[in-house]
Every structure is written in C-alpha cells, then in structure tokens.
N, C-alpha and C positions, 0 to 999 in steps of 0.2 A: 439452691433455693431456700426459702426461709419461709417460716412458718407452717407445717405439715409433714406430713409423710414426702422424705428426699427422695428425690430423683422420678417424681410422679406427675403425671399433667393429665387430670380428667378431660374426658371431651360428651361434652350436654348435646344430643341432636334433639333439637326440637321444631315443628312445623305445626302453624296453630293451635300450639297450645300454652300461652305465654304464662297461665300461673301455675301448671302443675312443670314446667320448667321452672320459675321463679322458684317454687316452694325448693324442688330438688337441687337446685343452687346453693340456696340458704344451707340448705342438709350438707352437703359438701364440704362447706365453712364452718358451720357448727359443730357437725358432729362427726366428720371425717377430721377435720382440723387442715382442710387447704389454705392455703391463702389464697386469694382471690386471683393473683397473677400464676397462678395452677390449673385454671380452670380455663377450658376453652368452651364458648358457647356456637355451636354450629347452630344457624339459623336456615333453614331450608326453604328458600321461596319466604310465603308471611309467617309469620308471627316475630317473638323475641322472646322479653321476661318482662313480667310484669311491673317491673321499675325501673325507671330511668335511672337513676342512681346505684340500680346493682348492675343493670350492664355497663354501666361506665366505669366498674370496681373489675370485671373481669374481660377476658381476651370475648369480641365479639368476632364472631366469623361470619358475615352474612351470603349466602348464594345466589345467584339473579332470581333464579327459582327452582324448585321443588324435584331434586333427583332422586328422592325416598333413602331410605335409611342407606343403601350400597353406596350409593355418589357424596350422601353426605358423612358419614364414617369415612370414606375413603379419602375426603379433603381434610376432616378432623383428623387421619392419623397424620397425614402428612405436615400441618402445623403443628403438631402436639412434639413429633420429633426431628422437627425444622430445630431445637435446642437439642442441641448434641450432650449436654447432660444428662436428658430426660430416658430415663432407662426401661418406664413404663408406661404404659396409655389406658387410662382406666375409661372405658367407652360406659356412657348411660344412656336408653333412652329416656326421653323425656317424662317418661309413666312410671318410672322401676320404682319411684318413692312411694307406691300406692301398695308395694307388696313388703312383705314382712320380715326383710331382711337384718338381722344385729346389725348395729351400730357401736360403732366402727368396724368397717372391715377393709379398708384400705389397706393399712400400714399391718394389722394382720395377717392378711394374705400374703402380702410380701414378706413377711417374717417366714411365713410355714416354708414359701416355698426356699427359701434363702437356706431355713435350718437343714433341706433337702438335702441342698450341696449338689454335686452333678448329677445330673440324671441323666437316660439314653432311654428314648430320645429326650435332648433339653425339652423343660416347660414352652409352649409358646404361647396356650391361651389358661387362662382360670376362669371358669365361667360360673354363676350363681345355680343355675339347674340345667341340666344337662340330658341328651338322651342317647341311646345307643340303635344301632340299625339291628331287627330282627330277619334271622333267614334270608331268602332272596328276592324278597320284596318290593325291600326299600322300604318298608314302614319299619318308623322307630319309634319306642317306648322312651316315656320319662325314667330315667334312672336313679332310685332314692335309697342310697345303701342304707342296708339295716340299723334298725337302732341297737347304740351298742357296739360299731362296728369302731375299729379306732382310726381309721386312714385318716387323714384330715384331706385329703387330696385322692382323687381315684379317676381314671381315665373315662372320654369317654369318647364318643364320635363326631356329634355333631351338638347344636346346641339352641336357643332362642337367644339374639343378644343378651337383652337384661343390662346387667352391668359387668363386665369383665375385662379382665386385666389383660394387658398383650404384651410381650415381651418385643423388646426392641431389635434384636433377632432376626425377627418375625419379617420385620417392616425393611431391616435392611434387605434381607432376603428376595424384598420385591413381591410378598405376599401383602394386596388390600383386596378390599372387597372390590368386586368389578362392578362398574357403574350400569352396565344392559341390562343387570337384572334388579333394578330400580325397587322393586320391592317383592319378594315373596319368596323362600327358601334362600333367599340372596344370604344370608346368615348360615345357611347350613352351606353352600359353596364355599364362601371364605372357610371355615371349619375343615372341611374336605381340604382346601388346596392348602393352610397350616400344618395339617399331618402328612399330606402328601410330600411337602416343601422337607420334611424330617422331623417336626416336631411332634407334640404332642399336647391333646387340649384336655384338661384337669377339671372334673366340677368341685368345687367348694362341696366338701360333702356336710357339714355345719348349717352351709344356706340350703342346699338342696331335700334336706331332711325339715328342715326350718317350712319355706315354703312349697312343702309336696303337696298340701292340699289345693294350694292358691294355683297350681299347676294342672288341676282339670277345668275342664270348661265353667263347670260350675263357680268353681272355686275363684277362677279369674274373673267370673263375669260378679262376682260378691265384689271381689277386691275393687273394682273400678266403678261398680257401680256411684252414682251421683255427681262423680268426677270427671269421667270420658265414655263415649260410647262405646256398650260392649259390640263385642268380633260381627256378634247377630243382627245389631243396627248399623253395620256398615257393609251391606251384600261388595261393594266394590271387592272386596276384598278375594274372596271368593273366585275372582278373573285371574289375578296374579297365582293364587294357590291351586290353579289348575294349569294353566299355561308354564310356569317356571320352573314344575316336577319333570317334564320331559327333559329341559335341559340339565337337571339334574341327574336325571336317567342316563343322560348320555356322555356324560362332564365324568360320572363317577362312581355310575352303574350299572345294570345289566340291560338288556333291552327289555327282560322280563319284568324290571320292575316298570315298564308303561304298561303292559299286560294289568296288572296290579292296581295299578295307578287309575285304570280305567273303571276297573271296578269298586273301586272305593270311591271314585267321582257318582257312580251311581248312586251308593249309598249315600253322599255326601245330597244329592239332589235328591233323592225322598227323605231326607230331615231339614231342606233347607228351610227356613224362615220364611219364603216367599219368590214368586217370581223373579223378582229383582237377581237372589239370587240364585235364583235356577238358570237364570238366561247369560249370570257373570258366567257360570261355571262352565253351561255348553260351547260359549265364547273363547273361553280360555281355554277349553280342551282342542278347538280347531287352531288356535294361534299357535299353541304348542304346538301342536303336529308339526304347525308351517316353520318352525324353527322361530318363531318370531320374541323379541323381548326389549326392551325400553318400556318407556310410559307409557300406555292408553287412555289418551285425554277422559275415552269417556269411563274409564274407571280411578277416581280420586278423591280425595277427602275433602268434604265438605265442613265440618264439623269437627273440631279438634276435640275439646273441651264443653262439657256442659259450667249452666251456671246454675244458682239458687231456683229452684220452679222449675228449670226448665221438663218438658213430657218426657217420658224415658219411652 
C-alpha cells in the first residue's frame, strides 16, 4: 500500500451522521497520513460523508440497513482484511474525532507495539481508553494509569470502541463482533471473546491519560456537545444497556453479576432523565431476562448529528 502507515485499513462506522464522519475522514488523510484507498467507510442503514467527492476517493461499504456498531464492525472487519496484506484494522467510530486524542497515533501504535516484539499472550486489541472488571460484579472502572508511569501499553479487560487497532490474528481466529447484540455492551463481548480466543487487549496508556477526563459522563457529554446528542438525549439507549448486561452475565460472568446488574438499573432509574428513559430501562431488564437481543424497532436513533441552532 502507498501513502501511510503499511499494512493498515481503517474502517469509519457511521449511521446518520454524515459530517462528523466526513470531518473524521479528512483526519485520517491528513493527519494519520492514509491514503484514501486505506480507508473503509461502513455506512449503516442512512447516512454516508458529507461529499460526494470524498466518498468516491475512499472504499464505500453501504448496508441495506442499520445493524448497530456489532453487524457493522463485523462487515468492516471482514472487507478491511478481504486484503491479505492488511495486517491491521484501525476501527473508528464516527464520533471518536470529537475527543482529544494526539495525532498521529496510527503508525505510532504500531511502532510501540512492533518495538514489543513477542508477547504472551500476543497483542490482539489496542484500544484508546480502557476499563478493567471490579470484584464480582461485573462493574468495571475506567483505567487511567498514573502519571508518570512509563508502560506505553498496559492490559486491560474490556473497553468502549473509540478507535482501536486489531490485529489480524484476531480476525483469522474467527473472533468479530456478533451481530444479535446490535448495540449495547456489544463492544465489551467482542473484548471478552479476544482474550478468551488467547489474546490480549492493550489500552494506549498516552490516549487513556490524554482523555481520562473526556471519559466521565461529564466530560463526554462537554466533548460532544453542539455536535451530536449526548447519552441523556437519547433514552433509547438505555433499553439496550439493560437488556445486553444479562447476556453479558452469562457469555462471561457470574450469575451474581445480574444480582448486581439489578441493582444498579435501579439506581440508573432514580437518575434517569425522564420517563422515556425509565420505561427503556424496565423494558430492557424484562427482555434480558427472556434472553432476547437484536434490534428493537422501538429503541433507535433518530437523530444522528445536531446542526448550527439546532435546541440541545
């Protein structure tokens, strides 16, 4: 491949929100240094990029419609390393340019971990910030090693996509993200079944110290604000993050952590936002139960992207 960081193929998931993909595109090119035929853009259901002219400069992938980040990651890896060159698959979501990650960190990443040399177990994921599971829970903390600490790489469990790097490994292995859990913890499954498979998932401790602030609710909902709606303006969300922890529960932990799970949905429903999402959440805790997971037409995005004016 020419022009960028060898042996790399981002892959863009984006669903309505065609300029903060666009914007994240351009970033790619400019300041990762891809070339455009490096860059896979996974379109989910509607949107695209906001120029005709850029997606005709890179790979488009469009899907009938809208599988959520597991179905659509899981087709971007499979195109990304359809090229048997391609030795790494840099996953973004469409938003991650709204947080305050250095640039360049593509061809760095891959430096640190290259200077590694073998490890046990091999590297399979590098992810931007990272969290570890507490006790027997199943609630996990953000992991932000100390400042000062020199690791450039430190292990961790599980993770928030963001933008991270996957080793090819990984993918031969037969490890993607599974498409039934369409959206919600779907990210910490794949993680789980990457270390399970043997591997080992690594945060960036550089970005993870970088944006530890941008990592509480607070912090996220600064970062995105004017740009996209935050977590709070979208109760759907709320259905999937109560329904998808059972499966999680039972995928890759204890039965104790539904115990757990239960009672943090309470607390999650005396801070919620509103009915909307009071009524996602008792929803989602019944569907888990029933084992249930794909889409629920009536929990989806409306609203990708704000524009100039628009009400927050």
């Amino acid at each position: 491949m020419s022009g960028g960081p060898p042996a790399v193929t981002a892959v863009v998931l984006t669903h309505l929100r065609p300029r903060l993909a666009g914007d994240l595109v351009r970033s790619l090119v400019a300041d990762e240094g891809l070339a455009p035929s490096q860059i896979v853009v996974v379109v989910s259901g509607e949107g695209g990029l906001d120029s005709p002219e850029l997606e005709r400069s890179v790979r488009m992938l469009r899907l009938p419609r809208n599988l959520g980040p597991a179905g659509g990651f899981s087709a971007g890896l499979v195109e990304a390393f359809s090229d048997p060159s391609v030795e790494w698959a840099y996953l973004c979501e469409d938003d991650v340019g709204l947080f305050d990650l250095d640039l360049p960190r593509v061809s760095v990443l891959i430096e640190r971990v290259h200077d590694l040399g073998h490890t046990e177990p091999p590297i399979g994921a590098v992810v931007a910030y990272g969290r570890r599971f507490v006790g027997n829970s199943g609630h996990s903390i953000n992991f932000v090693p100390p400042s000062g600490a020199h690791q450039d790489l430190s292990p961790v469990d599980v993770a928030a996509r963001g933008a991270t790097l996957i080793a090819r490994p990984v993918f031969d292995a037969g490890v993607l993200p599974d498409p039934q859990w369409f959206f919600g913890y779907e990210d910490f499954d794949f993680f789980c079944r990457v270390r399970e498979a043997g591997f080992s998932v690594m945060v960036d401790t550089v970005a993870a110290r970088r944006v530890a602030t941008q990592q509480t609710s607070i912090g996220r909902d600064a970062a995105v604000a004017n740009r996209r709606p935050t977590d709070a303006q979208e109760p759907w969300r709320a259905y999937y993050l109560a329904r998808n922890f059972f499966a999680l529960a039972r995928r890759h932990g204890h039965p104790r952590w539904i115990g757990w799970h239960l009672v943090y949905s309470m607390r999650r429903m005396q801070l919620a936002h509103g009915r909307a999402e009071r009524m996602a959440t008792v929803h989602g805790l019944w569907d888990g139960a029933l084992g249930r997971l794909g889409e629920n037409p009536r929990y989806r995005r409306s609203v990708g992207e704000l524009h100039p004016g628009d009400p927050h």
